[in-house]
C-alpha positions in Angstrom: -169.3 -63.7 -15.7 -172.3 -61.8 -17.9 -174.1 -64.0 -20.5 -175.6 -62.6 -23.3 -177.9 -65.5 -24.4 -179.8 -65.4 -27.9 -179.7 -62.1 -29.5 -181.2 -63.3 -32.8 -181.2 -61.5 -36.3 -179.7 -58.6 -35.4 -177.1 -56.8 -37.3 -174.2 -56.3 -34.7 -169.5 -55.2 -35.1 -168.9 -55.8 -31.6 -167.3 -53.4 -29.2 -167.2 -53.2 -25.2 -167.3 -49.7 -24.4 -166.8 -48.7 -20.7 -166.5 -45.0 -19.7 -166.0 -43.0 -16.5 -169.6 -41.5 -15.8 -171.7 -41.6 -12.2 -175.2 -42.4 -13.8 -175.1 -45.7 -12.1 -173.0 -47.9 -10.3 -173.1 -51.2 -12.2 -175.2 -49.8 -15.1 -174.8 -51.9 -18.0 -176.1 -51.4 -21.6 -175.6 -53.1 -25.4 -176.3 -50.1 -28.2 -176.9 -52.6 -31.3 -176.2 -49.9 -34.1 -178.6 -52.2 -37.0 -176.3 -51.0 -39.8 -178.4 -51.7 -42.1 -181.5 -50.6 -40.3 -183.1 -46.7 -39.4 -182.7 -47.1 -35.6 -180.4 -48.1 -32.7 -181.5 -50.6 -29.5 -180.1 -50.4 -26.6 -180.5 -53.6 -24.5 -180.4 -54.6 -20.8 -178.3 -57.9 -20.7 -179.5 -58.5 -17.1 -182.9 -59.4 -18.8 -181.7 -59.6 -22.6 -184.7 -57.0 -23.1 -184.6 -54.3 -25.4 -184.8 -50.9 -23.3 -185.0 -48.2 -25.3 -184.9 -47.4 -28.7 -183.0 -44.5 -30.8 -185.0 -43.9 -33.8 -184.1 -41.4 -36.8 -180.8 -42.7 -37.8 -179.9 -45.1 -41.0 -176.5 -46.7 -41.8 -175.2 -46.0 -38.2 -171.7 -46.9 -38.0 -169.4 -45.3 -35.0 -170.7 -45.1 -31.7 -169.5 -43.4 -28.3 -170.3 -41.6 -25.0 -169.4 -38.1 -23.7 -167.4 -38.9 -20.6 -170.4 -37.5 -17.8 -172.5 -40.4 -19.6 -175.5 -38.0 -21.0 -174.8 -37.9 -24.9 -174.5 -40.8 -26.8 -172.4 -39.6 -30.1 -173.6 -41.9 -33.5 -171.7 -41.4 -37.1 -174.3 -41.8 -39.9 -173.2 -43.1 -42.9 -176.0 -42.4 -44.9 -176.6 -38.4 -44.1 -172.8 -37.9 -43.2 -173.3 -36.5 -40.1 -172.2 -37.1 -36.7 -175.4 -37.3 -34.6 -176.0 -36.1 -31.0 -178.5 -38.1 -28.9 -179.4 -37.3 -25.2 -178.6 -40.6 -23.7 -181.4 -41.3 -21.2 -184.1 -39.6 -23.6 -182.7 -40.9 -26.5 -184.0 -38.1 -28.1 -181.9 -36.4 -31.3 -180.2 -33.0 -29.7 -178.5 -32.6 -33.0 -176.9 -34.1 -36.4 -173.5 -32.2 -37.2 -172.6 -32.1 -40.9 -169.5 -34.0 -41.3 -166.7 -33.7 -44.5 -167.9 -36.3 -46.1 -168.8 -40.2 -44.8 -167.7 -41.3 -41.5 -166.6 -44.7 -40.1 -165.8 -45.1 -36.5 -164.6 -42.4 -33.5 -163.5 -41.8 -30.6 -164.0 -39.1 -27.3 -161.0 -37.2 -26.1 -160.6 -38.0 -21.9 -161.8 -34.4 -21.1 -164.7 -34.7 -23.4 -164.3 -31.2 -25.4 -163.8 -33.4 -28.5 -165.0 -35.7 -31.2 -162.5 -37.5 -33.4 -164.2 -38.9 -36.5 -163.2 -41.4 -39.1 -163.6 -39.6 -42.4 -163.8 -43.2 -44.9 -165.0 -41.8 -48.4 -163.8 -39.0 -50.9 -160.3 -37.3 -49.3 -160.5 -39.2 -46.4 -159.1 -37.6 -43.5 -159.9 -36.7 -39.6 -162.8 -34.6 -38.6 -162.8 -32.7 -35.4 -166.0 -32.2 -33.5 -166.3 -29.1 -31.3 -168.2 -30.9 -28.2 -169.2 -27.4 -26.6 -170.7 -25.7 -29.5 -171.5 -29.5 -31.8 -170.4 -28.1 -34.6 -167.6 -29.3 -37.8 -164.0 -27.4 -35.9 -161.4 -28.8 -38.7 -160.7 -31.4 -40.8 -156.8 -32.6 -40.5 -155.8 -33.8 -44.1 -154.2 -37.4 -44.5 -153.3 -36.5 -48.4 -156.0 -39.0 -49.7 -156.0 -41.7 -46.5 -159.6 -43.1 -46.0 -159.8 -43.7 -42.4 -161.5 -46.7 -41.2 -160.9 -46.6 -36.8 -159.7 -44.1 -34.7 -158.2 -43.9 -31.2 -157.2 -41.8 -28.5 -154.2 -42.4 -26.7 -154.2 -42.9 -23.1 -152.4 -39.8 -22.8 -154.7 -37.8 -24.2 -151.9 -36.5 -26.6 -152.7 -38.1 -30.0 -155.3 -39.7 -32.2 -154.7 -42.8 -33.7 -156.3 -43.7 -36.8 -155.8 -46.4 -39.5 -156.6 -46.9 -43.3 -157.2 -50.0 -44.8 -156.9 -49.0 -48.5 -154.1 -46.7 -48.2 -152.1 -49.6 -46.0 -151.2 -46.3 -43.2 -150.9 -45.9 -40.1 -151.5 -42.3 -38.8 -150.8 -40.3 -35.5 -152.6 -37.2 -35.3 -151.6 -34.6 -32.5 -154.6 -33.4 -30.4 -152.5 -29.7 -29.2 -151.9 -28.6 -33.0 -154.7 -30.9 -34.7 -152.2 -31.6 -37.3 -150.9 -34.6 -38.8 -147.8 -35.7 -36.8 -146.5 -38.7 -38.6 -147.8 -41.5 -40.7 -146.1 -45.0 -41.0 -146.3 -47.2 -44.5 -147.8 -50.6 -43.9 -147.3 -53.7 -46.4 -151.1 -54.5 -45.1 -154.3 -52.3 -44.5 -155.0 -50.8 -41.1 -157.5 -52.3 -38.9 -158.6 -52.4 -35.8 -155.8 -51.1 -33.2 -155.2 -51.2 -29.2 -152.7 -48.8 -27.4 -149.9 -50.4 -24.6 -149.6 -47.4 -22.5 -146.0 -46.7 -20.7 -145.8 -46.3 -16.9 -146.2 -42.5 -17.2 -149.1 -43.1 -19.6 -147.2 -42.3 -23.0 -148.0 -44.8 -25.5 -145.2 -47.0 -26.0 -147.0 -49.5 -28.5 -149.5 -49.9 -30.9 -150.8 -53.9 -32.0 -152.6 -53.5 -35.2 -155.0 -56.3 -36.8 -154.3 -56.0 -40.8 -156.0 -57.3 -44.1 -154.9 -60.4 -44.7 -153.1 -61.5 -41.5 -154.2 -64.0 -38.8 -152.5 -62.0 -36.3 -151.0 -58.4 -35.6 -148.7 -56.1 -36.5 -146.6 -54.2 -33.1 -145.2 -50.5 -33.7 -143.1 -48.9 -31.6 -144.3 -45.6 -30.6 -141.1 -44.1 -29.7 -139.4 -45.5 -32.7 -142.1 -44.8 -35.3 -141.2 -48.3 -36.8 -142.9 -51.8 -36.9 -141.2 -54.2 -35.0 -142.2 -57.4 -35.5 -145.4 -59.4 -36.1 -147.3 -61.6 -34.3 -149.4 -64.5 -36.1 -151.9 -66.6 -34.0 -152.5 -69.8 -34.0 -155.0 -71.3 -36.9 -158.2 -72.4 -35.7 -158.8 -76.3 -35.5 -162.2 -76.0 -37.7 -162.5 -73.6 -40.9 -165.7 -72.7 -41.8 -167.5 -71.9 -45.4 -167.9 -68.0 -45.2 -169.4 -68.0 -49.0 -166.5 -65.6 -49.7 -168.0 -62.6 -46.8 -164.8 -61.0 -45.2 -162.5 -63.6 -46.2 -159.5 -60.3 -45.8 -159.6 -60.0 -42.3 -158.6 -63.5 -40.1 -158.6 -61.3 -36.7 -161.1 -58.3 -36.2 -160.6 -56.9 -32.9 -158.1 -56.3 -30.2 -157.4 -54.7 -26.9 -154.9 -54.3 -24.4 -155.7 -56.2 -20.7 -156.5 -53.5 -17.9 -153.0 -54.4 -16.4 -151.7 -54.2 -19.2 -150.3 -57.4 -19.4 -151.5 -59.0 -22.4 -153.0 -57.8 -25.9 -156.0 -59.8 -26.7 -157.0 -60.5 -30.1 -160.4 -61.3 -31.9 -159.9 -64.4 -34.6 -162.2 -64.8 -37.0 -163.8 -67.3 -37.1 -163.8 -68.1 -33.8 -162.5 -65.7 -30.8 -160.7 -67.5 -27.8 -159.6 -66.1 -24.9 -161.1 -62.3 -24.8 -162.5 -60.4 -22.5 -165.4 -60.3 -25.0 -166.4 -63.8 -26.4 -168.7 -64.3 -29.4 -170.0 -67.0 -31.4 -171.8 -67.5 -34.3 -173.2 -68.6 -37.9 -170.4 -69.5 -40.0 -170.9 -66.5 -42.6 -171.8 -64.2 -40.0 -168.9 -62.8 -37.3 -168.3 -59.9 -34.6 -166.7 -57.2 -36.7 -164.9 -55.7 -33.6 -163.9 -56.2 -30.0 -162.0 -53.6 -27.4 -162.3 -52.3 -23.5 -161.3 -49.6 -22.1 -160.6 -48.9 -17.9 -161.9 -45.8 -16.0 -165.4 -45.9 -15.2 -168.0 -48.1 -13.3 -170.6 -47.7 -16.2 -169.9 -49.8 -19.3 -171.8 -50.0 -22.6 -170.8 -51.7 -25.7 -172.2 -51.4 -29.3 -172.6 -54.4 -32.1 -173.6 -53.5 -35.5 -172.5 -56.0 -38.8 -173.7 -59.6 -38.6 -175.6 -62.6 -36.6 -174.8 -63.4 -33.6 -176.2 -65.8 -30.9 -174.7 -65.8 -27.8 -171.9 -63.2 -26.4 -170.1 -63.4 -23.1 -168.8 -60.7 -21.6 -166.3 -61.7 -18.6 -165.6 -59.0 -15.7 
């Protein structure tokens, strides 16, 4: 098991990022996005040491890789763009205007495309042309602020989820169209994908506003199936009324596939990715993702003292 001991005073969301790229065998590092902050730091959690830092970039949100591991794709809140960084440099190769402010996104498999969370004015999905970094199209959700966004392990849709809309939305990566969208009685939060044998998406678990669980949708079906509360945590804790809406921020899907891990707020049991911390302070996300033998992960919204990430 990796420790994580004593990152103080830093303003983390937390999400383990691995991705297929030949940089380095066992390669490990944390990108602390400082959300509130003008830079990112990337940390070595071998010697808890900051390692490099991305300067030039205020209200970072979103943050990815291109699958060969040499850019490192940031969405800026605060300039709406979706920045380009060389990864080993850490030097800005370019800030793509976006349609308006972005939230989180996601890589396609082949890397030719950036998904991004559009979360202000129309909402919506904006595609990033990876070859030529610029704006390629932005797929209308009629009005849907989009908060995360996913690819599916098939490579054949984008997932993506509003919270103030209550919608769930399946975008299709071949047209770039909206394919269907599924009414929620909560809002859409974080998401993980159950992948079928052939690698078709059979389910989708979805964290909502509200609900000290999830929410499973049946692919196939198009329908919501049943929900899945968790168990209510021995100790409550006074958050001074910060994200009192969201009981369980962060899920993922085990690499065999044979369990959905969840992240309860306000304390996380059982995940691949463990966190503690202040009481009004808490990880905003959790995930991990298969294919690669470099991982990173990002944190960006809160305190946190110790994480644990188990291999």
């Amino acid at each position: 098991m990796k420790t994580l001991s004593h990152l103080k005073h830093l303003s983390l969301a937390a999400a383990l990022v691995s991705l297929p790229v030949s940089v380095s065998a066992e390669t490990v590092r944390i990108y602390i996005t400082n959300s509130a902050g003008d830079s990112v730091h990337v940390i070595d959690p071998a010697t808890n040491k900051v390692v490099q830092e991305i300067k030039g970039i205020e209200g970072a949100h979103g943050v990815n890789f291109s699958p060969d591991g040499t850019r490192i794709y940031i969405s800026d809140e605060e300039n709406k763009t979706l920045d380009v960084f060389d990864r080993k440099t850490g030097k800005l190769t370019k800030k793509v205007p976006l349609s308006d402010r972005p939230n989180n996104i996601a890589v396609t498999k082949n890397g030719d495309r950036i998904a991004v969370a559009v979360a202000r004015g129309k909402g919506g999905l904006d595609i990033v042309d990876a070859a030529t970094l610029t704006l390629k199209k932005t797929i209308s959700t009629n009005g849907g602020r989009l908060h995360n966004v996913y690819i599916t392990p098939d490579s054949k849709y984008v997932i993506g989820g509003s919270i103030p809309a209550k919608k769930l939305y399946v975008f299709d990566l071949a047209t770039e169209e909206l394919a269907w969208d599924l009414q929620m009685d909560l809002g859409v939060r974080p998401m993980a994908i159950e992948a079928n044998p052939d690698g078709s998406t059979k389910r989708i678990f979805i964290q909502m506003s509200n609900l000290n669980g999830f929410s499973v949708v049946d692919f196939a079906e198009r329908k919501e199936v049943t929900k899945v509360p968790l168990p209510e945590p021995p100790q409550q804790f006074d958050h001074g009324g910060y994200r009192t809406n969201e009981p369980s921020h962060g899920i993922g899907v085990a690499p065999r596939q044979q369990d959905a891990v969840g992240h309860q707020h306000p304390e996380q049991r059982r995940l691949r990715l463990f966190a503690r911390h202040p009481q009004e302070h808490r990880p905003r996300r959790a995930s991990q993702r298969q294919g690669g033998r470099e991982r990173h992960a990002y944190l960006g919204g809160g305190e946190l003292d110790d994480v644990h990430a188990r291999r």
